[in-house]
N, C-alpha and C positions, 0 to 999 in steps of 0.2 A: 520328127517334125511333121511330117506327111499322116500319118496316123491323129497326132492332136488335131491339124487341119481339119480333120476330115471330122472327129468328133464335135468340133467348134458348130462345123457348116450342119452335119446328122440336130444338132442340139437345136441350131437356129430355124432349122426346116421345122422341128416339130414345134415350137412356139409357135411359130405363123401358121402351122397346119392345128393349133387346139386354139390360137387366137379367131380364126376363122368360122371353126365349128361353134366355138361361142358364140359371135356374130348371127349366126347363122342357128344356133338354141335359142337365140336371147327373139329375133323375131319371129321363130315359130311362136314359140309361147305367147308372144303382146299380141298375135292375131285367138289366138284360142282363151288364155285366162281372162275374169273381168275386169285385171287393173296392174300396171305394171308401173311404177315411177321412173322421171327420168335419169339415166347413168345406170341403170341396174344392169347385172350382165347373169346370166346363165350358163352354166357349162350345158355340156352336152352328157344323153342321156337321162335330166333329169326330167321326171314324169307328175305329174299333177294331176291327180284323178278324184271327181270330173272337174275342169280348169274352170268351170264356169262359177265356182262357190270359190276362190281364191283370189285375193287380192295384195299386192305387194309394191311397197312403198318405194320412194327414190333412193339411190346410191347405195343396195344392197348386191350382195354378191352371194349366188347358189354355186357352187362348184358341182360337178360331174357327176353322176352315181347318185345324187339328193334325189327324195321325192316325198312327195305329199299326198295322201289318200285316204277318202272316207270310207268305210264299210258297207255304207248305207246311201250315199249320193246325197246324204242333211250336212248338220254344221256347216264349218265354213273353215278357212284358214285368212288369219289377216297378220299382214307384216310389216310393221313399220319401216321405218326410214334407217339406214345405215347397217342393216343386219348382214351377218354374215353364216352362212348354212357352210359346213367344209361336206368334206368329199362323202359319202354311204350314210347319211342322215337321213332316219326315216320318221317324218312326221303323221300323227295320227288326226285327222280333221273330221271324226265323225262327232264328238261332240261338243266341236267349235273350238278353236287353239289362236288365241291370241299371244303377238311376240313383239315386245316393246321394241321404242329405239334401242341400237346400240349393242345389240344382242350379240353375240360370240356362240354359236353351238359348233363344238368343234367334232371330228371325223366318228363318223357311226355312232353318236350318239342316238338313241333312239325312245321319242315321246309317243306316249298314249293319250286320248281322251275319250276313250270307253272302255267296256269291262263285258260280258258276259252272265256276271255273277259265280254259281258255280257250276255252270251248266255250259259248256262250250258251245254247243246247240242254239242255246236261248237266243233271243234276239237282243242285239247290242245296247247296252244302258250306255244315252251320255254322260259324258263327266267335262263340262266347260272348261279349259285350264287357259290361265294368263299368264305369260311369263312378261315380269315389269324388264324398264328401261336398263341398261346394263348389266345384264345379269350373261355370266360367262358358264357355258355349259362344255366339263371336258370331254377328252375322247369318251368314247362307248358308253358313258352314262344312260342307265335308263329312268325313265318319270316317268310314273306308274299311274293310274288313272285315280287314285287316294288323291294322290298330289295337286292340287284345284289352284294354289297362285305360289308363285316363285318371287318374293319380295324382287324390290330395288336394289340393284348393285350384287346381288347374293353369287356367288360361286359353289357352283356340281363340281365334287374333285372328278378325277376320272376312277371310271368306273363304277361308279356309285351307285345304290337303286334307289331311287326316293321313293319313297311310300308317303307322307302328307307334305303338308305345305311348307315353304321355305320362308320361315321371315328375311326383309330388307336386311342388307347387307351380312347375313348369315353366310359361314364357308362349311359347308356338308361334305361330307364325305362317307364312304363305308356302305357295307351291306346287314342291315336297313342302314342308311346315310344318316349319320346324326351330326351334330353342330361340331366341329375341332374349332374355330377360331369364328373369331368377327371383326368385321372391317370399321375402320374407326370412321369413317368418312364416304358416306353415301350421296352420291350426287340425283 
């Protein structure tokens, strides 16, 4: 009994001890990015580089370990209303990465929007990428900088590599991720 107690009380501290550090991520960032909506929260540890080309919309939620970073200090990252970024998601903003309402990118998944070519050296080619309104991204998928827009409603299985574009409501999967099903009803 004394044992559960205690793991009860250990559990409740550490809510109020990552509710806090949220709080307390979520206003560092509204002072340094160009735009933050209201209700959005932020865990902690996530990083925005540089915070001044990133803008993000009301009622989104970035969990812990997320971050976003250009190569080059150009593009931009912009995020709609109600998106949700889960935990070691690495977004690429050097050649501009737009992400509709409604978004779902779930844990390490990780997007590109530049390339190299084939010269590791060379200097960064942008690659613009849109991901439309509803579109659900699973664990550790990666989008490849081929990949230029991710329809409406479309579903990344997890682990998937995209290499082109995803039509609306398309469900991809696989390495290269090709089409398995499609959703009958895209909003």
């Amino acid at each position: 009994m004394l044992f559960r107690l205690l793991a009860v009380l250990h559990h409740r501290a550490g809510q109020g001890a990552r509710r806090i550090g949220s709080l307390y991520a979520t206003a560092l960032h509204r002072a340094r990015v160009a735009e933050i909506g209201a209700g959005t929260r932020i865990g902690t540890g996530v990083v925005f580089w540089p915070p001044q080309i990133v803008r993000i919309g009301a009622h989104c939620l970035i969990q812990r370990g997320a971050g976003a970073a250009s190569e080059t200090g150009a593009g931009g990252l912009l995020i709609a209303r109600d998106v949700q970024i889960n935990r070691g998601v690495h977004l690429d903003m050097t050649g501009g990465l737009t992400i509709g309402a409604g978004v779902l990118i779930s844990e390490g998944a990780v997007i590109y929007t530049h390339d190299h070519g084939r010269d590791p050296h060379a200097p960064p080619r942008p690659c613009p990428k849109t991901i439309e309104a509803g579109v659900w991204i699973g664990a550790r998928a990666m989008i490849l900088p081929g990949c230029r827009l991710i329809g409406t409603g479309a579903v990344i299985g997890a682990g998937a590599v995209v290499t082109r574009d995803v039509p609306a409501g398309a469900v991809v999967a696989g390495n290269p991720a090709r089409p398995v099903a499609r959703l009958e009803a895209v909003a």
